[in-house]
VOGU-3710 file (C-alpha; in Angstrom, 3 decimals, decimal comma):
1> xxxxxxxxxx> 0,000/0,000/0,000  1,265/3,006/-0,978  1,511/6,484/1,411  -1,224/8,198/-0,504  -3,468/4,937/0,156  -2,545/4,393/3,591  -3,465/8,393/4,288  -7,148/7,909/2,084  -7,552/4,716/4,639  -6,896/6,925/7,305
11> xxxxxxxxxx> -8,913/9,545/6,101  -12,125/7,338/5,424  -11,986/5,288/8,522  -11,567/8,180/10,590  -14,647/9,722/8,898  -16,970/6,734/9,927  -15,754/6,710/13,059  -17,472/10,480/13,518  -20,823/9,580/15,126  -19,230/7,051/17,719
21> xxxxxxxxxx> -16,705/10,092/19,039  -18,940/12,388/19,100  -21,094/10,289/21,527  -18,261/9,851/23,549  -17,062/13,341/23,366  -20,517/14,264/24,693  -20,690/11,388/27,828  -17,389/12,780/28,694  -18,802/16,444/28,213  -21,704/15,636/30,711
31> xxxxxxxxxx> -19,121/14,644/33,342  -15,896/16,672/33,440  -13,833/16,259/36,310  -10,662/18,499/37,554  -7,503/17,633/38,766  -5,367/14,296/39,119  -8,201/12,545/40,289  -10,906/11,670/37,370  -12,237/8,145/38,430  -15,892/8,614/36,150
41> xxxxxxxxxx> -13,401/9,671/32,943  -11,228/7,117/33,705  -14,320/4,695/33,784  -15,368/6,617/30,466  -11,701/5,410/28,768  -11,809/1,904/30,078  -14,846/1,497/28,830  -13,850/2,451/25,433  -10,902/0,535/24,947  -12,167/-2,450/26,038
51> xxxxxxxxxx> -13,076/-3,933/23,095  -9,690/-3,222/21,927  -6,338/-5,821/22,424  -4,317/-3,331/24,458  -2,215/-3,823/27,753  -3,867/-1,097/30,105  -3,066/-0,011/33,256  -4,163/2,698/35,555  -2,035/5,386/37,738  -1,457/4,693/41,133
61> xxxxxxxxxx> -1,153/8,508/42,596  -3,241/9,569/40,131  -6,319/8,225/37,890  -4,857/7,738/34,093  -4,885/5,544/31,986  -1,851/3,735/29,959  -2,766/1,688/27,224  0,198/-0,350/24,628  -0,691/-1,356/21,496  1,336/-3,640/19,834
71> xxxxxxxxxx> 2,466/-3,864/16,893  2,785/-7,280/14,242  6,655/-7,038/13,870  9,076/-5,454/16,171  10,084/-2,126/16,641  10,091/1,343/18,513  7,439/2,875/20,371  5,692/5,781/19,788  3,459/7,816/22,717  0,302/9,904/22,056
81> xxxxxxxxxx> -1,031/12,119/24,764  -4,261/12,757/25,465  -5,497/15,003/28,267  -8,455/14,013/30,872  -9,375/16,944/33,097  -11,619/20,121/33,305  -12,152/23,569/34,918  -13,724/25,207/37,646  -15,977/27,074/34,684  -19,432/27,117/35,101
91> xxxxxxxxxx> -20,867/26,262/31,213  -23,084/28,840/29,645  -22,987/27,630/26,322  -26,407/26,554/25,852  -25,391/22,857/24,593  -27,658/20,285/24,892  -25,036/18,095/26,404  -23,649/20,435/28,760  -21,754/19,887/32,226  -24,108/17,775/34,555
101> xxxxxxxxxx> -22,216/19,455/37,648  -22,102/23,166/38,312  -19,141/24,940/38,283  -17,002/22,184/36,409  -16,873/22,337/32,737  -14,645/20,616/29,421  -13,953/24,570/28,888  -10,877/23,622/26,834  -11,462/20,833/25,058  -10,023/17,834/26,858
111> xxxxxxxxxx> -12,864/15,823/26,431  -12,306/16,204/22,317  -8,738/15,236/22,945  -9,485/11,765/25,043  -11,938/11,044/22,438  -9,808/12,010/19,688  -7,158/9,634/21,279  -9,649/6,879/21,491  -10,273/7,205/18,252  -6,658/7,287/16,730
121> xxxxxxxxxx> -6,478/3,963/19,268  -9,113/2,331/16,817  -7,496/3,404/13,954  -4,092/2,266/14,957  -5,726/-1,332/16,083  -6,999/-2,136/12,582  -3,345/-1,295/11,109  -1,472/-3,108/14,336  -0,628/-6,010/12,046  1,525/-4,022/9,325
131> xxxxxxxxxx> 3,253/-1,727/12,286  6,698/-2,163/13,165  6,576/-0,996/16,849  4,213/-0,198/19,613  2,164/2,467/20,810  1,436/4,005/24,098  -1,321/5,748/24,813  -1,231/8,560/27,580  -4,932/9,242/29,420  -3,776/12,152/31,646
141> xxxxxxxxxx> -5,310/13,866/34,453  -3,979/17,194/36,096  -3,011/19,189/32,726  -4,435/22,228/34,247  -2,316/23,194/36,956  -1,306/19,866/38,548  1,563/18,826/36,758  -0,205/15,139/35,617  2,513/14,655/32,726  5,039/15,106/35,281
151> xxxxxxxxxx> 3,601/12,534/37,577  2,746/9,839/34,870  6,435/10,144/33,622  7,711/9,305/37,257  5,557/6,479/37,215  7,106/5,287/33,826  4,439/6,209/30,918  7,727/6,805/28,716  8,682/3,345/29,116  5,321/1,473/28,996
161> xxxxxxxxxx> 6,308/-0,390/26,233  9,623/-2,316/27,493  12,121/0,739/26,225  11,656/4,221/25,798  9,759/5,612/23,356  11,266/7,605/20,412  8,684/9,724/19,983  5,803/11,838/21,151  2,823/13,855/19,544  -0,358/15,728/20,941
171> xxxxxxxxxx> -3,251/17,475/19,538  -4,897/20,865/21,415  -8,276/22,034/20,088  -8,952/25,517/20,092  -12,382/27,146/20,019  -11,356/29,810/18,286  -8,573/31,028/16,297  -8,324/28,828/13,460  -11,433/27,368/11,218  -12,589/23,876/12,209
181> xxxxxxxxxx> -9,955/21,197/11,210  -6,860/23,787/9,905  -3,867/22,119/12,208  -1,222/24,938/13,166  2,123/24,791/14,800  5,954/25,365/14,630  9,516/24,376/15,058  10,624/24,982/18,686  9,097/27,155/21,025  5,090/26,507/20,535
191> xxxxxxxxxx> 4,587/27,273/24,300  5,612/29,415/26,954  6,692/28,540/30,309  4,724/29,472/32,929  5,795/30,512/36,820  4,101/32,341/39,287  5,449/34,389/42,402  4,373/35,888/45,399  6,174/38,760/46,543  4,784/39,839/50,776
201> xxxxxxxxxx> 6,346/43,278/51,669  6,676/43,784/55,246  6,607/47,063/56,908  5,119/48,882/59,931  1,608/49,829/60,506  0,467/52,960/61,754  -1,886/56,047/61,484  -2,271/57,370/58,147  -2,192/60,894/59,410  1,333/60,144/60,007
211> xxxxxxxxxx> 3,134/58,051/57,906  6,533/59,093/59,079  6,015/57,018/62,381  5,277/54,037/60,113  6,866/51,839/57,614  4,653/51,926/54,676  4,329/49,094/52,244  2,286/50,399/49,834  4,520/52,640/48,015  7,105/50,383/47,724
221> xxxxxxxxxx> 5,116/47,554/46,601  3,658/49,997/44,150  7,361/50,451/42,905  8,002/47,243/42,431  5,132/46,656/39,681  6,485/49,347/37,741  10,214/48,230/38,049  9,780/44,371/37,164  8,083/46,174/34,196  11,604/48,012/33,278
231> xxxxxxxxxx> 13,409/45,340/34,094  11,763/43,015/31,353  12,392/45,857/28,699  15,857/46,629/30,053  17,408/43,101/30,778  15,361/40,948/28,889  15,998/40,702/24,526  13,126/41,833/23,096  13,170/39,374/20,868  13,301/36,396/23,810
241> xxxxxxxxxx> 10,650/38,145/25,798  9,545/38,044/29,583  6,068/38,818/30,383  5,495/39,420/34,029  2,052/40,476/35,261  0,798/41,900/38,687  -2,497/40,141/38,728  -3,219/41,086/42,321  -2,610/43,362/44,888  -3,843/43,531/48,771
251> xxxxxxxxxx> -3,081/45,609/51,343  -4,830/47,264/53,999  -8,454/47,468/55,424  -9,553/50,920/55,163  -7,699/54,528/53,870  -6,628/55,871/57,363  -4,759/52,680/58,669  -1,207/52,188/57,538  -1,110/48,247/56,305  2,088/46,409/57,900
261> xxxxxxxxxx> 2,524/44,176/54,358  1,478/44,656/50,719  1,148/41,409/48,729  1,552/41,222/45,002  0,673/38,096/43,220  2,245/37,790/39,299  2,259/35,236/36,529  5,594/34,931/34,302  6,059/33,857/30,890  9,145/33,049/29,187
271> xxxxxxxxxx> 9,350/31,709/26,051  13,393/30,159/25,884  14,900/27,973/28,847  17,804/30,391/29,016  15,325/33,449/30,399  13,204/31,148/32,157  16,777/29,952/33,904  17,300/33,590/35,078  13,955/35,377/35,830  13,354/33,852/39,512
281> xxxxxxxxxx> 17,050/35,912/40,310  16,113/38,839/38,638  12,423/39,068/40,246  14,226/38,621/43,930  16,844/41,443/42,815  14,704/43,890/42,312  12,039/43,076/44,738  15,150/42,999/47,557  16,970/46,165/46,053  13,546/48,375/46,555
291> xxxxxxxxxx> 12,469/47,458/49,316  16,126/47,443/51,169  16,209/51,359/49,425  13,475/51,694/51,810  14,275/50,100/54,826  11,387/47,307/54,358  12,165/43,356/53,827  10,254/41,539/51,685  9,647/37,528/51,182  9,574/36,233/47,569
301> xxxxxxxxxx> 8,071/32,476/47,042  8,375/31,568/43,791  6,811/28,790/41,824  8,083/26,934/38,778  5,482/26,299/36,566  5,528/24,152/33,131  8,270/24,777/31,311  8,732/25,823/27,878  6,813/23,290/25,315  9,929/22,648/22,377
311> xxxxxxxxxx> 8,535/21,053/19,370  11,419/18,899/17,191  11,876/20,762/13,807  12,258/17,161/11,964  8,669/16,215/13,452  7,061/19,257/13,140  8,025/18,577/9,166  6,422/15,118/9,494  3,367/16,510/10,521  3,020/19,205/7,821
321> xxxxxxxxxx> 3,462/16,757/5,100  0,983/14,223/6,908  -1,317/17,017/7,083  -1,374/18,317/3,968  -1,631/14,783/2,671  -4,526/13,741/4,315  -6,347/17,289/4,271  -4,897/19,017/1,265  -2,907/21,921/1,235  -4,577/24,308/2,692
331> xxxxxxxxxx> -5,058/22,117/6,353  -1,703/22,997/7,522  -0,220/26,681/8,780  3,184/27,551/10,086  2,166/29,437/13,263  3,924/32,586/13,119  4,678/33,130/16,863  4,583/30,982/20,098  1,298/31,217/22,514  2,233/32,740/25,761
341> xxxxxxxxxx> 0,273/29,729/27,319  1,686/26,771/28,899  1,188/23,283/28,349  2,341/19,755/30,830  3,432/18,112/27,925  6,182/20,289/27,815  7,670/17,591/30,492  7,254/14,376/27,489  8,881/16,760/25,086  11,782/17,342/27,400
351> xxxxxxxxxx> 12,787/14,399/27,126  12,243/12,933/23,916  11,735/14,159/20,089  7,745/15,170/19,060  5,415/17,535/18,098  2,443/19,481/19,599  -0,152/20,627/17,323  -2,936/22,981/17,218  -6,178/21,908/15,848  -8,875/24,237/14,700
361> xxxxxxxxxx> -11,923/23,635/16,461  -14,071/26,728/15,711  -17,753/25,981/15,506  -18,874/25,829/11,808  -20,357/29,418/10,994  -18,653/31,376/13,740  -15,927/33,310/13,075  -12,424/32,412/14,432  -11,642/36,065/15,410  -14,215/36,533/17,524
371> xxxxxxxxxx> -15,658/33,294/18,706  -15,032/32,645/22,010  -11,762/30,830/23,308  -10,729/28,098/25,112  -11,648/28,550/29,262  -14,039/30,555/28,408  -17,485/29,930/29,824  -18,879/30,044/26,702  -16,602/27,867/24,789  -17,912/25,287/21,662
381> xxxxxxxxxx> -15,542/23,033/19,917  -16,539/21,943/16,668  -17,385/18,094/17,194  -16,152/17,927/12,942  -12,586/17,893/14,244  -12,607/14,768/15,621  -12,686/13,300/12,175  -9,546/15,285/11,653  -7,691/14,947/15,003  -7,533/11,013/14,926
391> xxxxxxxxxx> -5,989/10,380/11,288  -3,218/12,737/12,109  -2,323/11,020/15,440  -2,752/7,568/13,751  -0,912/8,795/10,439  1,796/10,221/12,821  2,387/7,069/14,650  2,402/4,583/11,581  4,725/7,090/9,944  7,492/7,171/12,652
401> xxxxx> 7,394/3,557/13,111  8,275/2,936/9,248  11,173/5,104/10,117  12,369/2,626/12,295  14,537/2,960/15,084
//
C-alpha cells in the first residue's frame, strides 16, 4: 500500500468513526472532572478501549490511563497524549449536552482530545498487524495546573512499552482562532513557560495621618510593579521576551490605617529555557533592592510552573506533510509566533523528540476572530474535528514507526 493509500484509509476510517466520538465526546462532556483525580473519565476510557487488544493499566497517585498497542513485527514505540481533566468554569454555552455538575466544565477541550485519542487507538488497532513498533497511549489527568505529565512520567508512561519511546505527539483544540480542522504549529518554542510568584512586603503599621512614624508598604510595593516592568524591557531581549504580570494586589483594610505588608501576586512567561533559567534571580533582585532602598524586607516564594513546550523541527516537518496529505494543502499553517500559554506536555517533550499541534476547532459558521476561546465559559468546539484529530495522530504514529529505530 502506498503512502497516498494508507493516508485515504486513514482519512475514510476516521470519517466513519465520527458519530461514535462524538457520543463519547458528549458522555465525557456531561461529566468533566478536575484535577489528578478523574475516576468517572477514567471509567469513560476503560470502557472504550475495552473492546480493543491493548495492555492497560491505571495510575497509582493519580487516575490515568496507559494503554500499549502492539504492533505485528518489532520495533520502537511511539506515545500519544491525550489530556483528561476540566475547569472550575461554570458552562453557559447553551449545549444540549452540557456539564451535569455546576461549576465544572470541558472549557478547553479535553474531552475532544481523550476522544480524539480513542479514536486514533481504533485506527491504529486495525493497522497493528503491518506496524513495526508499539504504541502508548497517555490518558492524563492534572493538565491544568497539577503537573499530571510530570507525575505519569515518574511512574514510567515513557517506558510502557519495554524501552523508551522515540517519539511523542499531541493534539490541542482551540475554540477559536483557526477554522474547524486547519492544524497549526511550529519548530521549537510553541509554548511558553509558565511561573508564578508571590512577593509579601513587610513594613510597619500605623496612622495614616502620620506616615513618618510608620513603615509603609504600599509605596514600595507599588514600585516594584512598575520596576519588574523596566526590568523586562531593560534586561530581557526583546526578541526572547519576559512577560510578568501583577495580577493582584492587597493591602490594607480601610484609607486611614497604615497596612504592615502589601502582597503582590504575578504570573511569568518566558518563552526560551535560558530566560526562564534567570527570571526567579532577577524578580528577587529587584524586589530585595527596593524594598532594602526603603528600609522594608520583603519575602519572595516563587513557583516553577511548566516549562517551555519545544517542538522537534524534523517532526514538526512530518506533521506538515501528513497534514497536507490527508487534508490538502490548505489544512496545515506555520504558526507565526509561540502562545504565551503553557502546556504539561512540555515535560514528554523534554525528554524525547515530538510535536504538539494545534487543531482548529471553531464551531462551523462562527468566526475564528471573535468566537469565544478556550476557558471561556462560553466555549464550543466543533465536534467535525474529531474526524480530523484522529488520522493525524494515527498517520503520525504509523509514519514514525516505518522510520524505524
Amino acid at each position: 500500500m502506498t503512502v497516498s493509500d494508507t493516508l485515504a484509509s486513514l482519512r475514510a476510517d476516521a470519517a466513519a468513526q465520527l458519530p461514535s466520538l462524538v457520543e463519547l465526546r458528549r458522555a465525557l462532556h456531561r461529566t468533566p472532572e478536575i484535577g489528578l483525580e478523574l475516576p468517572a473519565t477514567q471509567r469513560l476510557v476503560l470502557d472504550a478501549l475495552a473492546p480493543l487488544e491493548l495492555e492497560v493499566r491505571t495510575g497509582t497517585g493519580l487516575s490515568s490511563v496507559v494503554a500499549v498497542l502492539r504492533g505485528g513485527r518489532p520495533g520502537p514505540a511511539v506515545l500519544l497524549r491525550g489530556d483528561m481533566d476540566a475547569l472550575p468554569v461554570t458552562e453557559d454555552t447553551g449545549e444540549a449536552f452540557a456539564s451535569q455538575r455546576p461549576g465544572v466544565m470541558h472549557a478547553c477541550g479535553h474531552d475532544l482530545h481523550v476522544a480524539g485519542l480513542v479514536g486514533a487507538a481504533r485506527l491504529l488497532h486495525a493497522r497493528r498487524d503491518q506496524m513495526a513498533g508499539d504504541v502508548v497511549l497517555m490518558f492524563q489527568p492534572g493538565e491544568e495546573g497539577d503537573h499530571g505529565a510530570r507525575l505519569m512520567i515518574e511512574e514510567g508512561v515513557l517506558d510502557a512499552a519495554g524501552s523508551r519511546v522515540v517519539a511523542a505527539y499531541a493534539l490541542h483544540v482551540v475554540s477559536s482562532m483557526l477554522p474547524a480542522g486547519i492544524v497549526s504549529t511550529k519548530a521549537g518554542t510553541m509554548l511558553a513557560a509558565a511561573d508564578s510568584v508571590v512577593v509579601t512586603v513587610h513594613g510597619r503599621g500605623g496612622h495614616g495621618s502620620m506616615p513618618h512614624l510608620a513603615a509603609d508598604p504600599v509605596p514600595v510595593a507599588a514600585e516594584i510593579v512598575l520596576a519588574l516592568q523596566a526590568m523586562v524591557t531593560r534586561q530581557f531581549d526583546v526578541f526572547d521576551p519576559v512577560v510578568v504580570t501583577v495580577g493582584r494586589i492587597a493591602a490594607g483594610t480601610t484609607n486611614n490605617v497604615i497596612a504592615s505588608t502589601a502582597v503582590l501576586e504575578a504570573t511569568i512567561r518566558t518563552f526560551s529555557d535560558a530566560a526562564h533559567a534567570v527570571v526567579a534571580e532577577r524578580i528577587e533582585r529587584v524586589v530585595h533592592g527596593i524594598t532594602q532602598a526603603h528600609g522594608l524586607t520583603a519575602t519572595v516564594d516563587y513557583e516553577r510552573g511548566y516549562p517551555v513546550t519545544s517542538n522537534t523541527a524534523s517532526e514538526v516537518d512530518r506533521a506538515e506533510g501528513l497534514v497536507r496529505g490527508l487534508f490538502g494543502e490548505q489544512a496545515f499553517v506555520t504558526a507565526a509566533q509561540p502562545l504565551s500559554g503553557a502546556e504539561d506536555f512540555s515535560y514528554v517533550l523534554q525528554q524525547v523528540p515530538g510535536a504538539y499541534l494545534g487543531l482548529g476547532a471553531t464551531p462551523v459558521g462562527e468566526d475564528p476572530a471573535t468566537a469565544a476561546y478556550n476557558h471561556s465559559a462560553q466555549a464550543r468546539f466543533a465536534e467535525e474535528s474529531l474526524a480530523v484529530g484522529p488520522a493525524i495522530l494515527a498517520a503520525l504514529v504509523l509514519d514514525r514507526l516505518a522510520q524505524g529505530a
